[in-house]
N, C-alpha and C positions, 0 to 999 in steps of 0.2 A: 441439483446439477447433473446433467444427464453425460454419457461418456462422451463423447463429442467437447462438449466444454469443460470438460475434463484435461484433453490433452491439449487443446489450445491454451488451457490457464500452465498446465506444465511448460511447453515452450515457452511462453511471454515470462512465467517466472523462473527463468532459465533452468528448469528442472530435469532437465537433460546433460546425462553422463554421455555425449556425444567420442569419446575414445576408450578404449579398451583400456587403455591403461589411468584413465579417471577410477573404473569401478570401485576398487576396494579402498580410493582414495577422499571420497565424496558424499553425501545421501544425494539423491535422486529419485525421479517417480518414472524415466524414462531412462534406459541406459543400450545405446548404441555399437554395433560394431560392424566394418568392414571389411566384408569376403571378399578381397580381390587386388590384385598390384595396385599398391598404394595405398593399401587400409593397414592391417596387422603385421610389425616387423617380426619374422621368426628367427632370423639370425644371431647366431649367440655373439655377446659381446656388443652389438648394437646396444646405443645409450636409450632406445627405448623399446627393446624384445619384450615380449610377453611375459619369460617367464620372469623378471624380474617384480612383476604386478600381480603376481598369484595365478599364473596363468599356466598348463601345462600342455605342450607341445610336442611331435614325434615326429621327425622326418616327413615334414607335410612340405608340398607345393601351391606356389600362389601363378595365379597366371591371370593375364587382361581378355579384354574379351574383344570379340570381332564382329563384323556381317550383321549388326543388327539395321532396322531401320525403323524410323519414325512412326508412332502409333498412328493410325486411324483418327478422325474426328470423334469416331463413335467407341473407340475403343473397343475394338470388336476384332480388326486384324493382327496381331501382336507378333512379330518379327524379331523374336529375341537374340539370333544371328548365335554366335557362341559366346553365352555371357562368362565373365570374370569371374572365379573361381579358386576356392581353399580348395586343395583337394588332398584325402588320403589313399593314396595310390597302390598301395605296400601293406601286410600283413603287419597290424599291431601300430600301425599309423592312427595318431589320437591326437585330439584336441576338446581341452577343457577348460573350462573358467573355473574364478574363486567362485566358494556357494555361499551366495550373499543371499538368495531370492526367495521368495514367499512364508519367510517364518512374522512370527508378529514384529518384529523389529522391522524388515523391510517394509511390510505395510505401513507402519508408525511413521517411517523416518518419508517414505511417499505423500502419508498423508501433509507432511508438515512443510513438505517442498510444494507441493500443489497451492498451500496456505486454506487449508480446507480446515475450519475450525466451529465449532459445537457442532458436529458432526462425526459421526462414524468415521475408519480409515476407507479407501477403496476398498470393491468386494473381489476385484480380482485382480490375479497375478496373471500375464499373460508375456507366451514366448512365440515370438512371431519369425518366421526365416526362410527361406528359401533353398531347399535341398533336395537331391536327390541318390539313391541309392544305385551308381552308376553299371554297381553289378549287382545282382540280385538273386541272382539263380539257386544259390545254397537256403538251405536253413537254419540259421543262423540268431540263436539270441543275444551276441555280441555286439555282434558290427549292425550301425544305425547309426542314431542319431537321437536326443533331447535330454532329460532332465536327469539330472542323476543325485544320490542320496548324500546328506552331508557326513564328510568322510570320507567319501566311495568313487569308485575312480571307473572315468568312461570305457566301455569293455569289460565291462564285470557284471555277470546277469544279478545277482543278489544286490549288486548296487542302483540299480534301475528304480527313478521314480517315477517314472513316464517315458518310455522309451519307443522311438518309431525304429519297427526290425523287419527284413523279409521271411518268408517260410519258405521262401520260393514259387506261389504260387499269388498269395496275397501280401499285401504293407499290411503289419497290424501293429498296432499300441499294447504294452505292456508294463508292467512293474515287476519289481525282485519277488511280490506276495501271487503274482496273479495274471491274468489276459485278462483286455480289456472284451468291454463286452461292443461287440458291431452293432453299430448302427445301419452304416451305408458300408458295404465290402467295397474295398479298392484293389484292383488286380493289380501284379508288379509292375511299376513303370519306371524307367530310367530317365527319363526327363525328369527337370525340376519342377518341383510345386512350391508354392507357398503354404506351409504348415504352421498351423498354430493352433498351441496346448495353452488350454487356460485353466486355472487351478483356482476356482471359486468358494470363496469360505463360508458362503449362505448356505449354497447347496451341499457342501462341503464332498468335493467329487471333482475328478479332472475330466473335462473332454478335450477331444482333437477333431481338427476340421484341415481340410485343404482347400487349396483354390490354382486353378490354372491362370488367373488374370489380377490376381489381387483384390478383385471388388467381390465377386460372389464364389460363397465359403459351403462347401459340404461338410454335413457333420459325419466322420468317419467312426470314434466308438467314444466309451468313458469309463474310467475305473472309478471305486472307490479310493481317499485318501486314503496311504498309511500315515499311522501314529510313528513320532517322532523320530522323524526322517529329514525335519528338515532347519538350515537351509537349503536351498539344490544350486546345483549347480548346472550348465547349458554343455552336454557334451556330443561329441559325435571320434567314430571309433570304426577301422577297416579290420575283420576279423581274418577268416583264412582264406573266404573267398570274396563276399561281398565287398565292396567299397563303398563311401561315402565323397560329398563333395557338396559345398557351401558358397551358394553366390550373393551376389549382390550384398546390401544389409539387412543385417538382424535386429530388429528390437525388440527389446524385452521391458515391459511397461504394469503398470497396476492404473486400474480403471473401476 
């Protein structure tokens, strides 16, 4: 079964945690969330805020988006107008999820939502999303964005299990052990990309790739895994200067 039929057998076997506040409530081999007015409540006291689902939150802003227009035939023109947007706007502005994701239990519990049986679990954990580093100019091992260690809280360089940071000059990928090693350099860009860190247990090694259009993907560098570190958790974290900011939806899937 190749990854394509993969994630079509997750949807049809309704293997999708399509809200945030499913995750820690569910197994799933797909688990969803929305960056934008009308996806994640942050208000305290709302009957269904985040943090009451293991979710940790900091003085963030949600806002809708504007001025876009309709793709191209050929998807080629892409008019993203002002997309919708999490954003941490403010020093010390965080957002994290419960760390449910890539230990052998989340592979097990995927493989058995998929209905994937005498067979192996998926080979990978993959965290897919759409983000950008809206300031970037510092150098900063804090403020980013992606994977963080179980336990360990977003904003905390030793907690990092894959982390997208700026140095000010380039985006690079790192962990609490180490820099990733480049593949393709990416100079700082404030626009969003689509980013995605995949944490493959064959090769046993994470890579990261972007994409400006969602279909075709750069591979940007790859670390080794660290030893028991996990489950992780999905975070993103505004330090003294840079800031972060999260559109559209996230999924976070094993394939």
């Amino acid at each position: 079964m190749n990854d394509r039929d993969l994630l079509i057998q997750a949807i049809r076997n309704g293997a999708t945690a399509w809200t945030p506040q499913e995750w820690s409530m569910r197994p799933a081999a797909t688990y969803a969330i929305k960056f934008a007015v009308g996806g994640p409540s942050l208000t305290s006291g709302d009957a269904h805020e985040l943090a009451d689902y293991g979710f940790t939150t900091t003085t963030l802003g949600l806002t809708g988006g504007s001025g876009a227009d309709v793709p191209d035939a050929g998807w080629s023109t892409l008019d993203w107008g002002t997309p919708g947007k999490l954003a941490g706007g403010d020093t010390t502005d965080l957002f994290q999820s419960p760390a449910i994701f890539a230990d052998p239990m989340g592979f097990y519990e995927a493989a058995k939502c998929l209905n994937i049986s005498g067979a192996q679990p998926p080979k990978q954990f993959v965290a897919e999303w759409w983000g950008a580093l809206t300031t970037a100019s510092a150098d900063e091992s804090t403020s980013g964005f992606g994977l963080v260690e179980a336990g360990g809280t977003a904003g905390t360089a030793a907690n990092r299990f894959a982390w997208i940071k700026s140095d000010g000059t380039n985006l690079l990928l790192a962990s609490g052990a180490a820099a990733a090693t480049v593949v393709n350099a990416l100079a700082v860009v404030t626009t969003m990309l689509l980013h995605r860190i995949v944490i493959d247990r064959v090769l046993q090694r994470v890579d990261w790739y972007t994409s400006t259009d969602g279909i075709t993907f750069t591979h940007r560098a790859y670390l080794a895994l660290e030893a028991d570190e996990l489950p992780v958790s999905f975070g993103a974290y505004s330090g003294t200067t840079n800031r972060f900011a999260l559109y559209g939806t996230g999924f976070f899937y094993y394939i």
